[in-house]
C-alpha distance (Angstrom), angle and dihedral (degrees) to the residues before:
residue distance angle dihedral
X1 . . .
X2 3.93 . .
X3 3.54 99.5 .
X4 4.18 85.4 51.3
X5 4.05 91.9 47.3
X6 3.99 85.7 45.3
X7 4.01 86.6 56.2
X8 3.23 90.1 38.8
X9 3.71 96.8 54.4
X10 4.15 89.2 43.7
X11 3.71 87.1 58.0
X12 3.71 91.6 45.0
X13 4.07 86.0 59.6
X14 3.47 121.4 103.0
X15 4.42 99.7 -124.8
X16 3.60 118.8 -125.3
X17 3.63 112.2 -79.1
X18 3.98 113.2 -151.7
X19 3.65 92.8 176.6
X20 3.90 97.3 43.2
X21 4.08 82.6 44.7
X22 4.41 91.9 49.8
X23 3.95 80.8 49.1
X24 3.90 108.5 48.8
X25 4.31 82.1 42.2
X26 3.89 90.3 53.0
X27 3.83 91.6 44.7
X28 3.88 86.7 43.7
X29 3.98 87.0 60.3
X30 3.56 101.1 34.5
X31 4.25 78.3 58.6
X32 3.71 95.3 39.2
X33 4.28 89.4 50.4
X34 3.77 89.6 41.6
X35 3.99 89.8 54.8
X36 3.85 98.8 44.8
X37 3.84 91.5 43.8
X38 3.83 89.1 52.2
X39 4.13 91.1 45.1
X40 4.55 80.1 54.0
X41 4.03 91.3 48.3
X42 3.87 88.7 43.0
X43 3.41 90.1 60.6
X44 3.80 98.8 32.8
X45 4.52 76.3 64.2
X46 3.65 89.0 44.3
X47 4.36 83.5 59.3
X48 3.38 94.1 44.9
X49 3.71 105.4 45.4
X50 3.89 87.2 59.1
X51 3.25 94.2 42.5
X52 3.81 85.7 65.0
X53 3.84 97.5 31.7
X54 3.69 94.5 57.7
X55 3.93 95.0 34.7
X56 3.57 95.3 46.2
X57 3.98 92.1 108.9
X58 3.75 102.9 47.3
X59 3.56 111.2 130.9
X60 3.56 104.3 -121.4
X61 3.88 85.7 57.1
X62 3.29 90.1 53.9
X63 3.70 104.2 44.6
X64 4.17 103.6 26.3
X65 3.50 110.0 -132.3
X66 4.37 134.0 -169.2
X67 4.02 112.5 -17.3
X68 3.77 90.0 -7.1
X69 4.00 87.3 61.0
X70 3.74 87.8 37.8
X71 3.70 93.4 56.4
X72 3.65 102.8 40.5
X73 3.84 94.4 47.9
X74 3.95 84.1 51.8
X75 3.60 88.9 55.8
X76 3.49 96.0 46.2
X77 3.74 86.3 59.8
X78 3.56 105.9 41.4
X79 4.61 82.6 45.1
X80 4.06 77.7 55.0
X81 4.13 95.5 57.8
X82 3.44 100.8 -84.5
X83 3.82 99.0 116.8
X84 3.51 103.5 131.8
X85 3.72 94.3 47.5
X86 3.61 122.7 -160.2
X87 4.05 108.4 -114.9
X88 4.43 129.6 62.5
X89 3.79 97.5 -96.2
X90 3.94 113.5 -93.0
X91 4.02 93.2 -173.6
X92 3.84 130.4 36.5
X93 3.92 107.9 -79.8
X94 3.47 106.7 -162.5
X95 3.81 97.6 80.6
X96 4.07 87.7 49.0
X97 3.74 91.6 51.9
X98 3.70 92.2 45.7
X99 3.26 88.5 51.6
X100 3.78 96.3 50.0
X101 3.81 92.2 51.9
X102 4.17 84.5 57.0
X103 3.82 86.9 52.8
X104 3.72 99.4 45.9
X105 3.79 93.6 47.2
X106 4.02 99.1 38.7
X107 3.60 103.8 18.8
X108 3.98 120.8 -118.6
X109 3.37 107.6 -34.3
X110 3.96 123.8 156.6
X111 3.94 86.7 -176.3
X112 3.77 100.5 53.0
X113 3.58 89.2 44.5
X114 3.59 90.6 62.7
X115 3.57 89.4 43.1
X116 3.90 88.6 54.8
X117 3.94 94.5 50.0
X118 3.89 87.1 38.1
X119 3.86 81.9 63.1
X120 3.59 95.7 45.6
X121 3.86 86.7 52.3
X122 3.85 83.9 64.6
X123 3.84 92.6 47.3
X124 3.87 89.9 57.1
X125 4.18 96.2 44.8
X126 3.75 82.3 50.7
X127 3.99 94.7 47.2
X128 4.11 89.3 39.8
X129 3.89 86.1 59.3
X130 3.52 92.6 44.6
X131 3.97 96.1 54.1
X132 4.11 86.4 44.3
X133 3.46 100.9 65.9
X134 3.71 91.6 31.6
X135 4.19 88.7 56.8
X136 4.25 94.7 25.4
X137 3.54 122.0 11.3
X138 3.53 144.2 -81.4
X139 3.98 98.6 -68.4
X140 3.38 87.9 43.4
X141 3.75 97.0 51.2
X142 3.60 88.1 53.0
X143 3.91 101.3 49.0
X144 3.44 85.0 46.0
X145 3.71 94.4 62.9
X146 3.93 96.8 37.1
X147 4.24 87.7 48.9
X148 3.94 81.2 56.4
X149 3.62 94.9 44.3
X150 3.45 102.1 53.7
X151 4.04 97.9 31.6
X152 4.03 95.2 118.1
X153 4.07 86.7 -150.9
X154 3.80 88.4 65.8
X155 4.03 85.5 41.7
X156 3.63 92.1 47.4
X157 4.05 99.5 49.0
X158 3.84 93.6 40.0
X159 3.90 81.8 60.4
X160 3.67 104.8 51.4
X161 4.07 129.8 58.5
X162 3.47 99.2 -95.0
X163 3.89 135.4 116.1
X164 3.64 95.7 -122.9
X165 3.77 86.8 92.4
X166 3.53 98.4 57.2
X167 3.41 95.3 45.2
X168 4.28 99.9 48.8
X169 4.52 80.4 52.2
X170 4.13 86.1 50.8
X171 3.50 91.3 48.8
X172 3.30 97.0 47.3
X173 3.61 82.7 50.7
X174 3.41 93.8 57.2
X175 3.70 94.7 42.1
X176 3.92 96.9 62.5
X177 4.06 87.9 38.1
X178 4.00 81.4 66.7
X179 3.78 103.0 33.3
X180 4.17 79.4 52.1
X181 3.52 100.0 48.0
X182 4.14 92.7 47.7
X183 3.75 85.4 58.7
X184 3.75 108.8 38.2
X185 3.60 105.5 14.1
X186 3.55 98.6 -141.0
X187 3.89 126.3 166.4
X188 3.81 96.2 -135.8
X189 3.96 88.1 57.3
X190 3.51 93.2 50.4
X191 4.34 95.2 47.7
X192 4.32 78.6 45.7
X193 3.78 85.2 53.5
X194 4.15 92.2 46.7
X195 4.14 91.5 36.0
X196 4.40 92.0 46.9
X197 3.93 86.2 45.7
X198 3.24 96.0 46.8
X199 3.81 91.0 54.5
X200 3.53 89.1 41.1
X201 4.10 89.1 61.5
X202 3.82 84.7 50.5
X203 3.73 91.6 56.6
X204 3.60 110.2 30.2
X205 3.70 106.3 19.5
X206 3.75 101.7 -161.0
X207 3.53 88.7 75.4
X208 3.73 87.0 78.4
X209 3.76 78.6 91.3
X210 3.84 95.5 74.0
X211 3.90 88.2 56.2
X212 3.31 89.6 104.4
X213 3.34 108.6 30.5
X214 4.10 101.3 71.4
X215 4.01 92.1 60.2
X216 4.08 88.0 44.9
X217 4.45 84.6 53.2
X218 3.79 90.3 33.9
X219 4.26 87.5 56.3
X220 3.47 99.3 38.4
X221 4.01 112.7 22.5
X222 3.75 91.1 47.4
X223 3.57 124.4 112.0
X224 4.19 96.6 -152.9
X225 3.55 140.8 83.6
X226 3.27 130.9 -59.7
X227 3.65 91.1 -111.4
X228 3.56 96.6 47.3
X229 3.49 97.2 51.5
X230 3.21 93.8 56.2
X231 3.52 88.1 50.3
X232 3.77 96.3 57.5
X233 3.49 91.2 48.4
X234 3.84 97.8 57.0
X235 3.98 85.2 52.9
X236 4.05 92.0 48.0
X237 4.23 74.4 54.9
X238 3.53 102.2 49.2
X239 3.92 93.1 40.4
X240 3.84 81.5 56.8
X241 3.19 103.0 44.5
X242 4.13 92.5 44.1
X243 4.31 76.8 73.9
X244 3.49 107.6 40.3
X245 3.62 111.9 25.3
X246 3.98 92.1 76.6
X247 3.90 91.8 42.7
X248 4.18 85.7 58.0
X249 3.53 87.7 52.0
X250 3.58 100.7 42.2
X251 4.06 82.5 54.8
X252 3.76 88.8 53.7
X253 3.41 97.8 48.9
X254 3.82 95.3 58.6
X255 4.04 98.8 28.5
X256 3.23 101.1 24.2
X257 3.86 96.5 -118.6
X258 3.61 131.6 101.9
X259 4.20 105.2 -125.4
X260 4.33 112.8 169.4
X261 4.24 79.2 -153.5
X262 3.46 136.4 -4.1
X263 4.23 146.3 -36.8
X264 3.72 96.4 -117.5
X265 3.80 103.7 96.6
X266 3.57 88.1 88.1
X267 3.58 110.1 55.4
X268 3.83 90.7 36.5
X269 3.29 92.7 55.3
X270 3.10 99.6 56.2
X271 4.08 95.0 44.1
X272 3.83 75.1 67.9
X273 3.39 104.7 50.2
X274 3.51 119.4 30.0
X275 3.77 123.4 114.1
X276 3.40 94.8 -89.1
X277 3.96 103.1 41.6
X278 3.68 119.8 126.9
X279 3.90 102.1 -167.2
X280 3.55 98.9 -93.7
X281 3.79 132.4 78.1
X282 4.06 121.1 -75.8
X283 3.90 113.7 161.7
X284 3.48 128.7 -116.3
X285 3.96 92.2 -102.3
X286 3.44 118.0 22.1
X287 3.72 120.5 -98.1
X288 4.04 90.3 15.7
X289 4.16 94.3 105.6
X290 3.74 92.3 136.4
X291 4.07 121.1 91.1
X292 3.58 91.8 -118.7
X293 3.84 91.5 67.6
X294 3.73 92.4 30.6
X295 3.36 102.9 74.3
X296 3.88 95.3 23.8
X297 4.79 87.0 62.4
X298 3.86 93.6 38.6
X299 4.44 87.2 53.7
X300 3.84 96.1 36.6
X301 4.30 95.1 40.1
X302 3.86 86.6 46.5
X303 4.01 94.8 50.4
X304 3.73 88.8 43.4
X305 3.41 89.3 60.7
X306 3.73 102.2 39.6
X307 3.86 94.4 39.5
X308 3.99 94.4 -128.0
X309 3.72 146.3 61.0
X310 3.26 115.7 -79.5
X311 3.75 131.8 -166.1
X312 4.03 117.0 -111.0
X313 3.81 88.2 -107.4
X314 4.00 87.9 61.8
X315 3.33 94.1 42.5
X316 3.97 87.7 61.0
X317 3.54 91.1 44.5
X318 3.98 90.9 55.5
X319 3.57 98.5 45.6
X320 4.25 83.9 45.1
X321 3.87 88.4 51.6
X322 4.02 99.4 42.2
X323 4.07 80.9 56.5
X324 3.70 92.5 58.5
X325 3.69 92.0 42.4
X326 3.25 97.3 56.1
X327 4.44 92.0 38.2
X328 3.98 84.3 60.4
X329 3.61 93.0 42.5
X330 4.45 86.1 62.7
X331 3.74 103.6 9.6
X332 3.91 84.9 168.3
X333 3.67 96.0 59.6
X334 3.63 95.7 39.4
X335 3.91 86.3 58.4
X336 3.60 97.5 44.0
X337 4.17 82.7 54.1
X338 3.88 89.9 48.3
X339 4.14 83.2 52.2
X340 4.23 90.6 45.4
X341 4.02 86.1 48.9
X342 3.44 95.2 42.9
X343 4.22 80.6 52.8
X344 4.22 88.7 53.7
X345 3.18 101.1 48.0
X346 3.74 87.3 58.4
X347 3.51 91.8 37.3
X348 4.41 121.0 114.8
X349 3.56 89.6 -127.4
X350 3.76 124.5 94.8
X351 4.02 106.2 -146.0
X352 3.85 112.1 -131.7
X353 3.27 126.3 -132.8
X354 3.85 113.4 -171.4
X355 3.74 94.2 -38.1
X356 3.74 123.4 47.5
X357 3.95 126.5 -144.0
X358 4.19 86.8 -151.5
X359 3.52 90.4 45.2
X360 4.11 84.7 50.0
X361 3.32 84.0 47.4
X362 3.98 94.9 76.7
X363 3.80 92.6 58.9
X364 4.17 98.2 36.3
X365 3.86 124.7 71.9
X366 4.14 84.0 -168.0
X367 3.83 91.6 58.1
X368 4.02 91.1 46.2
X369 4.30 77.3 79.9
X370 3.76 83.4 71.6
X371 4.17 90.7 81.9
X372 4.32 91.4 65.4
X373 3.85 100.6 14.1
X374 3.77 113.5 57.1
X375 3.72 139.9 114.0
X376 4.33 90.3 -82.0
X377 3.69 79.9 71.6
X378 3.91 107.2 32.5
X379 3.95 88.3 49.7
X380 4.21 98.6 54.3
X381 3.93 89.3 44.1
X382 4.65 85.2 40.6
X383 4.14 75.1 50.2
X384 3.60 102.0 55.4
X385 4.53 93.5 26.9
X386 3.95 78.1 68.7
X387 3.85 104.3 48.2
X388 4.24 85.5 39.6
X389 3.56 90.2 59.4
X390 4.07 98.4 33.1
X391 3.86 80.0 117.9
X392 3.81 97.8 73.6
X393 3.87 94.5 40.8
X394 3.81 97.3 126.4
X395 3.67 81.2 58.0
X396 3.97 90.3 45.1
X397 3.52 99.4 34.5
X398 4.12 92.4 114.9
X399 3.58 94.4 49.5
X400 3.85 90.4 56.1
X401 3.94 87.7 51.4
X402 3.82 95.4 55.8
X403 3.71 87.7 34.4
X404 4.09 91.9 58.0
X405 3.96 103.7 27.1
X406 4.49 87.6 57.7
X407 3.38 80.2 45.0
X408 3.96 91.3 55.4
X409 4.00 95.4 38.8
X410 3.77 96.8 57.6
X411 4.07 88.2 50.5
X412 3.27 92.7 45.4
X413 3.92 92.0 55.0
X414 4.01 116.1 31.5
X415 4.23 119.3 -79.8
X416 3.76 132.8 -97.5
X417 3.35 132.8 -179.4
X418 3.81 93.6 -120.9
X419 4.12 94.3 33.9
X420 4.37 83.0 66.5
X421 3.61 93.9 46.0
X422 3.85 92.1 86.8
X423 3.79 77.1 53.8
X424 4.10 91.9 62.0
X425 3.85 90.5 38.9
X426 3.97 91.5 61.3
X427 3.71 96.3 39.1
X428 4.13 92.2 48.9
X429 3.94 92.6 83.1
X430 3.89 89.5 50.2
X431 3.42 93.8 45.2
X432 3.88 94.2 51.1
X433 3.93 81.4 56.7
X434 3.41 100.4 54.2
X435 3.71 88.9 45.2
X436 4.05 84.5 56.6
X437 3.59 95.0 41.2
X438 4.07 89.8 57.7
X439 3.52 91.8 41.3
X440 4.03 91.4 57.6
X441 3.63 91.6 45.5
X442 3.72 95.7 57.1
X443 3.61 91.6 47.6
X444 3.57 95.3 50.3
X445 4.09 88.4 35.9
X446 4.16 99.8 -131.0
X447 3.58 83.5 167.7
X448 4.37 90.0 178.3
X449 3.76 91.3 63.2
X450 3.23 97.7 34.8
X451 4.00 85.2 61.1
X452 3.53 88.3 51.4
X453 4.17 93.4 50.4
X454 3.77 85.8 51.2
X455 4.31 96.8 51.3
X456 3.69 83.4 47.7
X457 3.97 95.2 45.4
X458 3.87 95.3 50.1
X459 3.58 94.8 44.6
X460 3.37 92.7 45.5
X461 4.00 90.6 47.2
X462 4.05 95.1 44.8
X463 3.95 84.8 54.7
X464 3.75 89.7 53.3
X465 3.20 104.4 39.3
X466 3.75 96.2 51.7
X467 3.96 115.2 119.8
X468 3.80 104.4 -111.5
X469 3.65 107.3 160.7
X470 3.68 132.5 54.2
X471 4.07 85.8 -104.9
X472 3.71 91.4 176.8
X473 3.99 92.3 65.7
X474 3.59 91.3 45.5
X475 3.59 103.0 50.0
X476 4.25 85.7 47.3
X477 3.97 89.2 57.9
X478 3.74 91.1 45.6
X479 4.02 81.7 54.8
X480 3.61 90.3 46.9
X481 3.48 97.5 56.4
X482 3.84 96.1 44.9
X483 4.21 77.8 53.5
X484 3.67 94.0 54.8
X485 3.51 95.6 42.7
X486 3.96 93.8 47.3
X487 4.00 77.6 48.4
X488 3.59 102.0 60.6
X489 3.90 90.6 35.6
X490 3.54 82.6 76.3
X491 4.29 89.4 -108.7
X492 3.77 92.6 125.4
X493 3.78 93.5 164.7
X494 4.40 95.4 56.0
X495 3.57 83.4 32.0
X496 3.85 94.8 66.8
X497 4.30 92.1 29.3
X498 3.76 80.2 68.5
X499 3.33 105.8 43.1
X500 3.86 87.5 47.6
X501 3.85 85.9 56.4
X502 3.75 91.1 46.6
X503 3.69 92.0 54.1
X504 3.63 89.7 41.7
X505 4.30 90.8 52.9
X506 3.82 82.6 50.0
X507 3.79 115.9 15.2
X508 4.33 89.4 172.2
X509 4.28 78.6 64.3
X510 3.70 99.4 116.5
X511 3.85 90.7 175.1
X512 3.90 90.7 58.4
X513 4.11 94.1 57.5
X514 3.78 84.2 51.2
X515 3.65 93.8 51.4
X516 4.03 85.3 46.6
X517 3.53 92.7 47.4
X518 3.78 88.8 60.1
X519 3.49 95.7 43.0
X520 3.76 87.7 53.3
X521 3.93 91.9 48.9
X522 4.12 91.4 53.1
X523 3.72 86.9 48.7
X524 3.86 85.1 51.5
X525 3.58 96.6 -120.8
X526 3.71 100.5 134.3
X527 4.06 100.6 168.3
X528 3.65 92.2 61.0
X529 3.89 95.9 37.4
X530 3.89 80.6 55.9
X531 4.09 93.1 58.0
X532 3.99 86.9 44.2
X533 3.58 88.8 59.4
X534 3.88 95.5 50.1
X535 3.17 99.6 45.2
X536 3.87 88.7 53.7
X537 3.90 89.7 54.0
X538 3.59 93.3 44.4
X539 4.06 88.7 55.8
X540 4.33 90.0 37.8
X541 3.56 113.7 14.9
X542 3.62 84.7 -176.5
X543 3.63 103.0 64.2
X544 3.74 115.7 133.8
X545 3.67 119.9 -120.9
X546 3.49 97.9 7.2
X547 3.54 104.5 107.8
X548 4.06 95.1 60.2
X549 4.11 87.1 50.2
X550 3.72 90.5 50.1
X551 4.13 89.4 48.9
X552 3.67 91.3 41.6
X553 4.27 89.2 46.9
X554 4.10 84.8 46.7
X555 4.09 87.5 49.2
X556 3.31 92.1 58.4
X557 4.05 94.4 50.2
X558 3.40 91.7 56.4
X559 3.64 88.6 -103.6
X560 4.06 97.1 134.6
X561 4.00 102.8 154.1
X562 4.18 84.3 54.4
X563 3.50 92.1 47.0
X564 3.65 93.3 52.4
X565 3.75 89.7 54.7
X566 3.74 93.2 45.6
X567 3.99 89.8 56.6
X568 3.34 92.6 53.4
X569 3.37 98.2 58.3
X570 3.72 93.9 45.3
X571 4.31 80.7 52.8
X572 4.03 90.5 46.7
X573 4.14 91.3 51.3
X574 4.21 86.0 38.8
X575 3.77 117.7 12.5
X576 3.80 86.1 -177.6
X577 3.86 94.4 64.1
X578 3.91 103.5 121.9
X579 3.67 98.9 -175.1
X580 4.11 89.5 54.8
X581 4.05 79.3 41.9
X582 3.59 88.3 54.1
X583 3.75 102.8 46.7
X584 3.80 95.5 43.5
X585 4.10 92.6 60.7
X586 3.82 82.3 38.1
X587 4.04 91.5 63.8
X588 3.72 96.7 29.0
């Protein structure tokens, strides 16, 4: 009887189960990943909420200035019925139209907007830890996502009105799309690849580049049929063209030319590379840095020269052929400027344009990460992630591609701070492995290549870490425009603390006793306005406009025979002024 309720009981066991056990342990992980990458994006919100909290009253949020200004107004209009528009696009539109959809829905709301790409920020930590492990490993997968989630440059542009946050969630995106496809060739990831690029293009136009460079991986770096190669690439196409195709003919229908993007190639390239381009951006006209003058100086320069109107196509094609011109006229210096670009784009320091992540910084606790995490450290370890994994490059061989051709477009056009940050997206995954790779080698002690990581990380780091830019003039612009903007949000007194400070970062800034002197005029202090203004044509006696707000500053101090003399120099630069017109028969 025992022996039989022995048997019995063995057959009443439920048998060992090694696929049930591979299962429950793969679901396990899959729960234990999705957990730990949720604790990285709940921290990555944690950032970015107080980023916004404690930044919420910075000046330049408060009154929009340059393409931030340029791109909420065009919301506002397109939110208002104007969604078709009535010109080719000059500037990216995507970012305006997103924008506009915010506004309709939620009403105008700089705040929520931030909120909204603060949330998108998220998305893309979440996505960046998803394409990790999918390309990596684990570990990797999750480094990746906490290097993105605590990289104050991702912080910072998720917090301010820009498109740079839109476009670093799209490539993500499109980055996971791609990692997805390699590994489960599916025809959804591949039209999410063509549909995220597409967007991309319509965002960050340089990315135009990579057009071709998904079929090329999709052909060759596939493991699939012929057939179904093929296949995937016509629905990478179609998910592409879904995007751009009615943007091209939207162009046509109001210039007359068919245009996937934009007409800006032209006069940014040049800006770049002309004879006397320094790397970084300086407008066609000085002074005219918003997009309402932008496109207005690069149409009227290029007619001037060619004697007629020209369409906005031509006008890109001038500016693109000037740059040339003027490349073969000094091939030497226009290499040594490819070599100084080459240096920036490398470089620790995030190039402001308006705004200013250090300037940010003063308000931001998030931002304070900036002094140990920043892309002098993210590029060494991005340096030594690709030569760890050089083993797997036929897997990889895409992700060097985007890696090196973003690379190529912002040198071949002038750096920004947010322009590179598609830069420190793609190199975030490599990174993460290198950051792995070290890890394992100290634990398992290979102290030879671990001597070789460390030659490669300090050179790397001394190259990035170099100072390449006068940083000093920089950051005392970005203080300037917080000063104006404080200015003409009515906060006189911040308004001229900052342009003080500004003039006090750079005191050889002529703009920044201008922008005091006005400051000073609003606040109806017309002696000190007046020394502003002289000290600004002592440092650039050939400031525009300066002369008539010096003689109207010495009007009001009582000063009459000096304002006199100050109008007619403003007359003698422009006879046609009519305010200096005005105030001279006024006095006489």
């Amino acid at each position: 009887m025992v022996s039989r309720r022995k048997r019995a009981n063995a057959v009443g066991q439920t048998p060992s189960n090694p696929e049930s056990s591979s299962t429950n342990s793969a679901l396990t992980d899959r729960v234990s990943y999705a957990i730990l990458l949720a604790s990285i994006c709940g921290l990555a919100f944690f950032l970015r909420l107080v980023n916004v909290l404690q930044t919420h009253e910075v000046p330049t949020l408060i009154e929009l200035l340059g393409d931030a200004k340029g791109y909420f107004n065009w919301a506002i209009r397109i939110s208002d019925g104007d969604w078709y528009g009535s010109e080719t696009f000059y500037q990216a539109p995507l970012y305006p139209y997103f924008l506009a959809v915010l506004i309709a829905v939620f009403g105008p709301s700089i705040t929520l907007i931030r909120v909204v790409q603060m949330l998108l920020g998220v998305a893309g930590v979440a996505l960046i830890g998803l394409s990790g492990r999918k390309l990596f490993s684990k570990n990797v997968g999750l480094v990746s996502a906490l290097m993105l989630a605590v990289y104050p440059p991702a912080i910072y542009y998720d917090g301010i009105i820009q498109k740079a946050s839109l476009a670093t969630f799209l490539l993500c995106v499109l980055v996971t799309a791609c990692v997805h496809l390699q590994s489960e060739m599916r025809r959804r990831y591949a039209i999410l690849a063509g549909v995220s690029l597409g967007l991309l293009v319509l965002t960050r136009e340089n990315s135009l580049l990579w057009t071709p460079l998904i079929p090329i991986w999709i052909l060759f770096g596939i493991d699939e049929t012929k057939r179904q190669r093929w296949t995937l690439i016509g629905c990478f196409v179609c998910g592409l063209a879904l995007i751009v195709v009615p943007i091209a003919a939207r162009n046509a229908s109001l210039g007359g030319e068919w245009s996937p993007t934009t007409f800006q190639a032209g006069p940014n390239f040049y800006i770049g590379n002309n004879l006397q381009a320094s790397g970084i951006y300086v407008p066609l006209v000085a002074g005219h840095e918003t997009p309402m003058h932008e496109r207005a100086d690069a149409q009227r320069l290029a007619e001037q020269e060619v004697g007629r109107e020209l369409s906005s196509r031509e006008v890109s094609q001038f500016w693109m052929s000037l740059a040339w011109e003027e490349t073969r006229q000094a091939p030497g210096r226009w290499l040594q400027l490819m070599v100084a670009k080459t240096f920036m784009v490398f470089n620790r320091y995030e190039v402001p344009d308006v705004e200013s992540m250090y300037v940010f910084r003063d308000y931001s606790f998030p931002l304070q990460l900036s002094r140990i995490w920043h892309f002098g450290i993210l590029c060494p370890l991005g340096i030594w992630g690709l030569i760890a994994t050089r083993g797997d490059w036929r897997r990889l061989w895409l992700h060097y591609l985007l890696l090196l051709s973003m690379i190529a477009a912002v040198v071949l056009f002038f750096i920004l701070g947010r322009y590179r940050n598609p830069v420190a997206v793609l190199f975030v995954p490599f990174a993460a492995a290198g950051a792995v790779d070290l890890y394992q080698r100290l634990r398992e002690q290979q102290w030879r290549s671990i001597g070789a990581a460390a030659v490669v990380l300090v050179l790397s780091a001394i190259l990035c870490n170099i100072t390449v830019y006068e940083e000093q003039s920089l950051q005392a612009s970005s203080y300037m425009n917080m000063g104006i903007a404080a200015s003409k949000a009515g906060d006189l007194p911040t308004g001229i603390r900052l342009l003080k400070k500004a003039i006090a970062e750079f005191p050889e800034m002529a703009e920044g006793y201008v922008n005091l002197g006005r400051a000073y005029m609003m606040n109806r202090q017309p002696g000190r306005a007046a020394q502003c203004f002289q000290n600004a044509l002592i440092l650039d006696p050939r400031l525009v406009g300066v002369h008539l707000q010096l003689g109207e500053a010495f009007e009001l101090s009582g000063m009459q025979p000096q304002a006199i003399e100050q109008y007619q120099r403003a007359l003698a630069v422009d006879p046609t002024d009519s305010r200096a017109l005005k105030a001279l028969n006024r006095l006489r």
